[in-house]
N, C-alpha and C positions, 0 to 999 in steps of 0.2 A: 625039485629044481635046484641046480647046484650053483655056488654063485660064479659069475663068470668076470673073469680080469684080464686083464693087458691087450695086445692088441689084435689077436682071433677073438673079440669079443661081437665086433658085428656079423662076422659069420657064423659065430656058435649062435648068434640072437635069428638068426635067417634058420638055421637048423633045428631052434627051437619052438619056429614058428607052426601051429595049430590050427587049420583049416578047419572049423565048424561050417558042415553046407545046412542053410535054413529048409525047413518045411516048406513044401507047395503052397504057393501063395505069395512066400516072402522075396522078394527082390535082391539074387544074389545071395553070396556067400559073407561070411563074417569069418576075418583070418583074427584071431588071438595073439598074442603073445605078450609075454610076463618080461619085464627089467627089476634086474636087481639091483636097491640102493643100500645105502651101508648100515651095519645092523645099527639099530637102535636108535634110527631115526624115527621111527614113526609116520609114515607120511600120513599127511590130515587132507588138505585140499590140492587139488591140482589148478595150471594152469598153461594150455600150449602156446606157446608165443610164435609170432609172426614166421620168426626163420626157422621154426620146425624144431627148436629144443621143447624141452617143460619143464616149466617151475614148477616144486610143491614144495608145502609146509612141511618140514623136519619138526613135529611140533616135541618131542621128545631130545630133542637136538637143540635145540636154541637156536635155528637157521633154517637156509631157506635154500632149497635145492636144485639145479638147475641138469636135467636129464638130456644127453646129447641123445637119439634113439637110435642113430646111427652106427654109432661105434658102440656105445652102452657106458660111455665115461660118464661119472656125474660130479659137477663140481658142487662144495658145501661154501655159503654165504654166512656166514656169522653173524646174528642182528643183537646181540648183545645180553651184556649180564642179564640175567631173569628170564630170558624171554621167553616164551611160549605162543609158536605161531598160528593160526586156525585157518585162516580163510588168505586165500590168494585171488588174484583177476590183474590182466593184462588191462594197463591203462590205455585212454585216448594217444599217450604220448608215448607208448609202445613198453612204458615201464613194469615192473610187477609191483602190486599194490598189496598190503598185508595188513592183516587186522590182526595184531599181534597181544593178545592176551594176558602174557606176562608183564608186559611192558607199559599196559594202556592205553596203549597208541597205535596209529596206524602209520603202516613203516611203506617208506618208496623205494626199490632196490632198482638200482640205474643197468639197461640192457645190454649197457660194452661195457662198463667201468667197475661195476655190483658198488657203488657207494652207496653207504645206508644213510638214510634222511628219516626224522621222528617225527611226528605230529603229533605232541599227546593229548589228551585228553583236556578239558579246563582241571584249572585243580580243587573246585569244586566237587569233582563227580569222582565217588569211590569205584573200587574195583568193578568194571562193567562186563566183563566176561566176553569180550568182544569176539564176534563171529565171522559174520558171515559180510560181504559190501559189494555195492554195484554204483557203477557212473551215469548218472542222465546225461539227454543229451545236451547239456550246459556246460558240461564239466566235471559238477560236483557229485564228489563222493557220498553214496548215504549208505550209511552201517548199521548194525543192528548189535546187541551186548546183551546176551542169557540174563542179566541180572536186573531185566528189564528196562533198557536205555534203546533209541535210536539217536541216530548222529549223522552229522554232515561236514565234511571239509570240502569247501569251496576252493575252487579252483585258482590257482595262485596266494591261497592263504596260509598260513604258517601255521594256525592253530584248529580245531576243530572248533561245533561246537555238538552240545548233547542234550538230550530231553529225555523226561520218563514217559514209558510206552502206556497205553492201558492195558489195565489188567495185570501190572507188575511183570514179576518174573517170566519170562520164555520167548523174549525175541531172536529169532534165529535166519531163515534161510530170506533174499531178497534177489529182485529183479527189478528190470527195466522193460516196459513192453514195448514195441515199434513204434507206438503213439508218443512218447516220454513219461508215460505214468510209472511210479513206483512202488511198487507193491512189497510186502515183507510178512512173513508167517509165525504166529509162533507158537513154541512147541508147550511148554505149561499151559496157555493160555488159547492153544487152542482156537485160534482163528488167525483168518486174511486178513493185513490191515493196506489201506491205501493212503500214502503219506501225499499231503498238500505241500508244493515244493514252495511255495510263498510262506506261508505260517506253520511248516510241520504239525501242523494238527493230522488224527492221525483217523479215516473210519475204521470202525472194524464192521466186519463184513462175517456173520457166522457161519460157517460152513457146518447143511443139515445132520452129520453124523455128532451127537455129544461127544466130548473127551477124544476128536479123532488124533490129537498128537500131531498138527499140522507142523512138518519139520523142513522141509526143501522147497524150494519154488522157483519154476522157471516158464518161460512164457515162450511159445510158439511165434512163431509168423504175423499170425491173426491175432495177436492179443489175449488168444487163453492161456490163462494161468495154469498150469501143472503143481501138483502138488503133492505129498508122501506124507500119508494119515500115518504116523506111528505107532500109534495106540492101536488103532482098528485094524491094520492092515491093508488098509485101501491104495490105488493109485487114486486122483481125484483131478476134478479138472473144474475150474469157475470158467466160465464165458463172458467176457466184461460189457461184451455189447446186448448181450440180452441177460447178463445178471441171473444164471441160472447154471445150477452145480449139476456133475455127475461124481458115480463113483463106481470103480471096479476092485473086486477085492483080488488080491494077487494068490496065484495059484502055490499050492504047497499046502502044510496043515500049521503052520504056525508061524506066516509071514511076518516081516518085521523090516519096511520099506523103509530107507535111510535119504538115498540122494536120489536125484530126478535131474534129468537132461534130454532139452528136444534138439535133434541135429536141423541142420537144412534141409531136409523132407518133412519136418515136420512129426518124424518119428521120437516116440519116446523112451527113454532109455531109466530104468531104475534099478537101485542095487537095493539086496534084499539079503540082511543081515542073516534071518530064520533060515535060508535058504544058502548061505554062499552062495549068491547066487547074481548075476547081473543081467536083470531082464529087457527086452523089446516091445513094446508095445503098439499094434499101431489101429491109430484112434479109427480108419475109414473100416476095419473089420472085428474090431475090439478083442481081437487076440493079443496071448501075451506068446514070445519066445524065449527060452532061457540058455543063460551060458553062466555052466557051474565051473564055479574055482576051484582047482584042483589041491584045494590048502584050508585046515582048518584053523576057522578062528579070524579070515582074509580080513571081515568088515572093512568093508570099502565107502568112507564117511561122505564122498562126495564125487560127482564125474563132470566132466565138461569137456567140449571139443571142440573142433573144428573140420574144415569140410574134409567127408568120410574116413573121419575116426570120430571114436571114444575113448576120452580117460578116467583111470580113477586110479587111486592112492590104497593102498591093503594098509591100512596103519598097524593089523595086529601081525603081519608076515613081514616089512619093510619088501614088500615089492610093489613096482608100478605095472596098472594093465593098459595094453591097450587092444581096441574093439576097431579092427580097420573093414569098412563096409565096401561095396562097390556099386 
């Protein structure tokens, strides 16, 4: 893929577009196609916003990158000395939200103006390795920090605040399910937890696989959790209303499941490091489909989308995919 600039950039992206037709069974076709962003960004998390750009984390950059898909222009947001960005999500109030790992803090980037706004952390709490955040439906922001912390910035507050997780080190990926519960996985330690939005106490909930490396999690329609065993290979799935795991291990010989994302059908989607690979999965016939990247080394740390697409971020190639369904 070679990188494409100026302004034959939307038509070279239309000419480089890759029609994958799915196997019998699957619904439609899956068109591809790769955006290049500027070397040495690194993209970490993505994020589509409302008028059809996307953000992702420049986490190698100190900024936060805003991809038109249109034309293939990208513009770069500065978020300041240190930074280091990980995790991105579209606010209630249409802004990009950043769990900014250099910094501490979770940073708010405005959607017509990109002014950066800080919320650090109390100063109590040392380096938290901040990841991964999702909004209930109140407002509040709740995060999660590798170095064992979850956290909340309440809606209209200036500051956070932060607790330690059980089981220390490994809180990473989190949601929101249709009900308002919020749930967060983590990847040391190895289990579900369900955060109480009154007291942040926190259950943990063990998922049957030991040491499965539970690293991603996203929530269906219905309230199941999805989930990406790392250690084991698995895709996994908890049922909240009947409190009962599955689990399928991903196709290849030495899978290494990273992000997980379910669209509006309810289909699931997960990238698969062992594999370069970004799979389909769909839960009513428990196959999986795959769509290989044509680049080694892609590692695509996370995907999310909106209706019929998928994205995700190649942090190791600095390019963005996207997965347009029909």
């Amino acid at each position: 893929m070679h990188r494409i600039r100026g302004p034959l950039a939307a038509a070279l992206f239309v000419l480089a577009l890759a029609v994958v037709l799915s196997p019998r069974g699957w619904a439609g076709a899956v068109h591809v196609t790769y955006f290049d962003v500027p070397q040495g960004s690194g993209p970490h998390d993505v994020a589509p916003a409302p008028d059809g750009s996307v953000w992702f984390t420049a986490q190698r950059a100190s900024a936060l990158g805003l991809l038109d898909p249109s034309s293939g222009k990208v513009q770069m947001v500065p978020l300041g000395s240190g930074s280091a960005p990980h995790g991105v999500i579209i606010g209630p109030d249409g802004a990009a939200w950043v769990t900014d790992g250099g910094q501490n803090a979770i940073v708010r980037v405005d959607p017509k103006t990109h002014a950066v706004t800080r919320f650090p952390l109390p100063e109590t709490r040392d380096y938290a390795n901040l990841n991964t955040a999702s909004f209930d439906r109140q407002g509040t922001l709740w995060f999660t920090g590798q170095n064992g912390i979850i956290g909340r910035l309440a809606s209209g507050s200036e500051r956070s605040e932060a607790w330690r997780a059980p089981k220390g080190i490994g809180p990473y990926g989190i949601t929101t399910t249709p009900s308002g519960a919020v749930f967060f996985v983590s990847l040391a330690g190895s289990y579900l937890g369900r955060i109480d939005l009154d007291t942040h106490a926190v259950t943990v909930i063990e998922p049957p696989t030991p040491g499965a490396g539970t690293r991603r999690v996203w929530t269906d329609s219905k309230g199941t959790l999805w989930m990406t065993e790392w250690y084991a290979g698995n895709l996994a799935a908890y049922d909240t209303a009947k409190q009962s795991w599955q689990a399928w291990r991903l196709p290849g010989s030495h899978p290494m499941p990273y992000a997980v994302y379910v669209d509006e059908r309810d289909m699931v989607w997960v990238s698969d490091f062992g594999e370069q690979a970004i799979l389909r999965f769909d839960p009513a016939t428990q196959r999986f489909e795959s769509f290989k990247i044509p680049r080694r080394n892609a590692d695509v740390r996370q995907l999310n989308g909106r209706k019929g697409e998928v994205w995700g971020g190649e942090s190791g190639t600095d390019h963005l995919i996207r997965l347009a369904f029909e």
